[in-house]
C-alpha positions in Angstrom: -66.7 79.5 137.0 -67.4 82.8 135.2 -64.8 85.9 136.3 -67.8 88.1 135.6 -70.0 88.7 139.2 -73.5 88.8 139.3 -75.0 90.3 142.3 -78.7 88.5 143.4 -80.6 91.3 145.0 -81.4 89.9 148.5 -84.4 92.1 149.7 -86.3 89.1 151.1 -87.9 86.9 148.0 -88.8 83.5 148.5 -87.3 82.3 145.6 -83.5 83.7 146.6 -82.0 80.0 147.2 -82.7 78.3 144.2 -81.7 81.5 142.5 -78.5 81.0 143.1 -78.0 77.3 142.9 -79.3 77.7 139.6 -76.5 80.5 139.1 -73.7 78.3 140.4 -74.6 75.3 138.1 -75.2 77.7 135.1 -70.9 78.6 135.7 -71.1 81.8 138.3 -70.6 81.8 142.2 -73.7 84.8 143.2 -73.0 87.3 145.2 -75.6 87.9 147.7 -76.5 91.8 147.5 -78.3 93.4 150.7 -77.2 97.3 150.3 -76.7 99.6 147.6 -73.2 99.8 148.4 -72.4 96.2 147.6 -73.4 96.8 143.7 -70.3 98.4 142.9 -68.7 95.0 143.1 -70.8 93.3 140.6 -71.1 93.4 136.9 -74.9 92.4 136.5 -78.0 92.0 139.0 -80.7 89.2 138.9 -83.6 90.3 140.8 -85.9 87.4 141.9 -89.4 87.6 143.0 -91.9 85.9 144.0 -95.9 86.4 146.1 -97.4 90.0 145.7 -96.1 93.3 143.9 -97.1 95.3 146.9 -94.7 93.4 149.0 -92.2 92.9 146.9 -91.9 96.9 146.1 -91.8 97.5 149.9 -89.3 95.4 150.7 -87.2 96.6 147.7 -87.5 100.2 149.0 -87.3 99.0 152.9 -83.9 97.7 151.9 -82.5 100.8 151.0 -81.7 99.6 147.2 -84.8 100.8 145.3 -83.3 103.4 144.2 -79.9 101.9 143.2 -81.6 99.0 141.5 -83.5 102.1 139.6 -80.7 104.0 138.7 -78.4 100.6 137.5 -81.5 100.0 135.0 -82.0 103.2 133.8 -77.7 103.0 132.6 -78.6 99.7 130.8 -76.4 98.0 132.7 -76.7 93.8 132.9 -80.0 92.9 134.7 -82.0 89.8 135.0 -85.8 90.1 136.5 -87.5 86.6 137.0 -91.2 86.7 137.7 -91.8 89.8 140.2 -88.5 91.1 138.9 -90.1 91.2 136.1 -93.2 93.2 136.7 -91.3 95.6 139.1 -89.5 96.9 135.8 -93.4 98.4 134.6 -95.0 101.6 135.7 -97.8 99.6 137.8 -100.1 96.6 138.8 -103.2 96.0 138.5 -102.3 93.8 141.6 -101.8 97.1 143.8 -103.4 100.1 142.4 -101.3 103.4 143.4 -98.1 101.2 144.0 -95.5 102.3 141.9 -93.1 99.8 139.8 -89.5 101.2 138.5 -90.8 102.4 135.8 -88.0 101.6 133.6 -90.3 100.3 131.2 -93.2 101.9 129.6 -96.8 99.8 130.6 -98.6 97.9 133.1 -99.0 94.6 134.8 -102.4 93.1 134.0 -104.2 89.7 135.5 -105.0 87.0 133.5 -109.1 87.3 133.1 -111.5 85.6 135.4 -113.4 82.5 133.8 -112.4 79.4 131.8 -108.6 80.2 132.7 -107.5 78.6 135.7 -105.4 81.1 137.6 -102.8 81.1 138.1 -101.2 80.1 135.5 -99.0 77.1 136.6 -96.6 74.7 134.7 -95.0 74.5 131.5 -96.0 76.1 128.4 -94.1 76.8 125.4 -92.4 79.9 124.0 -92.8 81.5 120.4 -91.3 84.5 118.9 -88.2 84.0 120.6 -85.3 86.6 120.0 -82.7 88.1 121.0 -79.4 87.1 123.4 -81.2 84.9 126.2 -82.0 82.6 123.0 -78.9 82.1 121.3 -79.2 78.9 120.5 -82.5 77.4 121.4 -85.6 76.0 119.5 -88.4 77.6 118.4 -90.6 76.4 120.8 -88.7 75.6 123.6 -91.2 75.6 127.4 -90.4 77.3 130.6 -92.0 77.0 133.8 -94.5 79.4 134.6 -96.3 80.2 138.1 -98.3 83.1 138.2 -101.4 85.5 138.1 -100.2 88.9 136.3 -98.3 89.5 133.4 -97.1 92.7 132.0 -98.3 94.8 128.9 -95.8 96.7 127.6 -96.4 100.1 125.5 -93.6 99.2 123.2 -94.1 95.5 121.7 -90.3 95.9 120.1 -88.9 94.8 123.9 -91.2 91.8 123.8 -87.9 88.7 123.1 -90.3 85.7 123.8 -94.2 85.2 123.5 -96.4 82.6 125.8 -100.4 81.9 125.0 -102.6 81.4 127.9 -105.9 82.1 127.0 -104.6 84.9 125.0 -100.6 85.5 124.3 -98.8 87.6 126.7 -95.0 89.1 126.6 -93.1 86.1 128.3 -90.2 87.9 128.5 -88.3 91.5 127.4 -85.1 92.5 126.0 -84.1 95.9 126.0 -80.1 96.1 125.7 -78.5 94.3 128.6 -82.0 94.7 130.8 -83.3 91.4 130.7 -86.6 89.9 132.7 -88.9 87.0 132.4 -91.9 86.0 133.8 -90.9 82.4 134.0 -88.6 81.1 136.8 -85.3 79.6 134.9 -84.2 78.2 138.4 -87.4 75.6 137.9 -87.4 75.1 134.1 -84.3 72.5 134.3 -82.0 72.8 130.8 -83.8 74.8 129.0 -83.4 77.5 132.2 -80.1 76.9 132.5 -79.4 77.2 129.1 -81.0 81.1 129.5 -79.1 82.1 132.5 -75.8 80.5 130.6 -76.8 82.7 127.3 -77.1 86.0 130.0 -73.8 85.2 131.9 -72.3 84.9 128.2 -73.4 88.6 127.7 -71.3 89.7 130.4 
C-alpha cells in the first residue's frame, strides 16, 4: 500500500463503495472524508459522483465541505473528480440552471443533443488525444466506461487530457496541474481504470 492518503469525499454519492475498493486494489487504503476538518490528514481528494448536479451540489454544501473542497482546488492540490466530480469543477449545468458548480474551471456542463443519440450515453467507448500524467503509459486508444447524460465544455481546450466521440467529441477528461477529473467511472472500466487511478496515486 501507498504511504500517500487520499481522502474520498463522503457527502452521500452512490458510487462511494466501489470508489474505494477500486482505490485499495489500485495500492492505497481511502480514507473516508465527511468534514472539512478531516482533509488536513490527506494528501489528495477523489470526489465521486453520481445522479443529478443539483443534488450532488446540495449535498456537497449540506456537508459543510463545499467550501474546503473549493479552496483545496483553487491551491492545485492532488484531486480526482469522476463523473459528477467532474462537472462540479465547471461554472454550471445545463442540468440545473442557476445552480452554481466550483467554478474552478472556466465553462459549462452541456447535454448530449436530443435525436439519433441514445442518452445516456452508456458503455464503453474509446479515448483519443490522451495526455498528460493519468496516461503514462497507456495506448492510444485505450476505452473507459462511460454512464451519463452531460458533459462539460470547457473555455480553455489546453485542460482537455483525453477526448471521447459520441455523436460529436467531447472533453473526456481534464488536466490542470495535480486537478484531475474524468467523466468516466475508473472503478467500472477494470485495467485500464486501475491503471488511471495507479498513474494518479503515482503523482503523489
Amino acid at each position: 500500500m501507498s504511504k500517500k492518503s487520499i481522502g474520498v469525499i463522503d457527502y452521500g454519492s452512490g458510487n462511494l463503495r466501489s470508489v474505494c475498493k477500486s482505490l485499495e486494489v489500485a495500492g492505497v487504503a481511502p480514507i473516508l472524508i465527511t468534514t472539512a476538518a478531516q482533509l488536513a490528514n490527506v494528501d489528495a481528494i477523489v470526489v465521486p459522483g453520481q445522479g443529478h448536479f443539483h443534488q450532488c451540489a446540495a449535498n456537497l454544501r449540506a456537508s459543510g465541505m463545499w467550501d474546503s473542497v473549493r479552496e483545496w482546488t483553487l491551491e492545485g492540490r492532488p484531486y480526482l473528480g469522476i463523473c459528477l466530480g467532474y462537472q462540479l469543477l465547471f461554472e454550471s449545468s445545463e442540468e440545473s440552471p442557476g445552480v452554481p458548480g466550483l467554478g474552478i474551471l472556466k465553462g459549462r456542463v452541456v447535454r448530449f443533443p436530443i435525436g439519433s443519440l441514445k442518452v445516456p450515453h452508456m458503455g464503453w467507448n474509446t479515448l483519443s488525444d490522451v495526455r498528460g500524467s493519468l496516461y503514462t503509459d497507456f495506448p492510444s486508444d485505450v476505452s473507459m466506461y462511460f454512464v451519463h447524460s452531460f458533459y462539460p465544455v470547457p473555455e480553455d481546450s489546453g485542460v482537455i487530457s483525453a477526448v471521447c466521440d459520441y455523436g460529436a467529441p467531447f472533453a473526456a477528461s481534464v488536466s490542470l496541474g495535480a486537478v484531475h477529473a474524468t467523466q468516466f467511472h475508473p472503478e467500472k472500466s477494470q485495467g485500464a481504470g486501475l491503471a488511471l487511478l495507479r498513474n494518479f496515486i503515482s503523482t503523489l
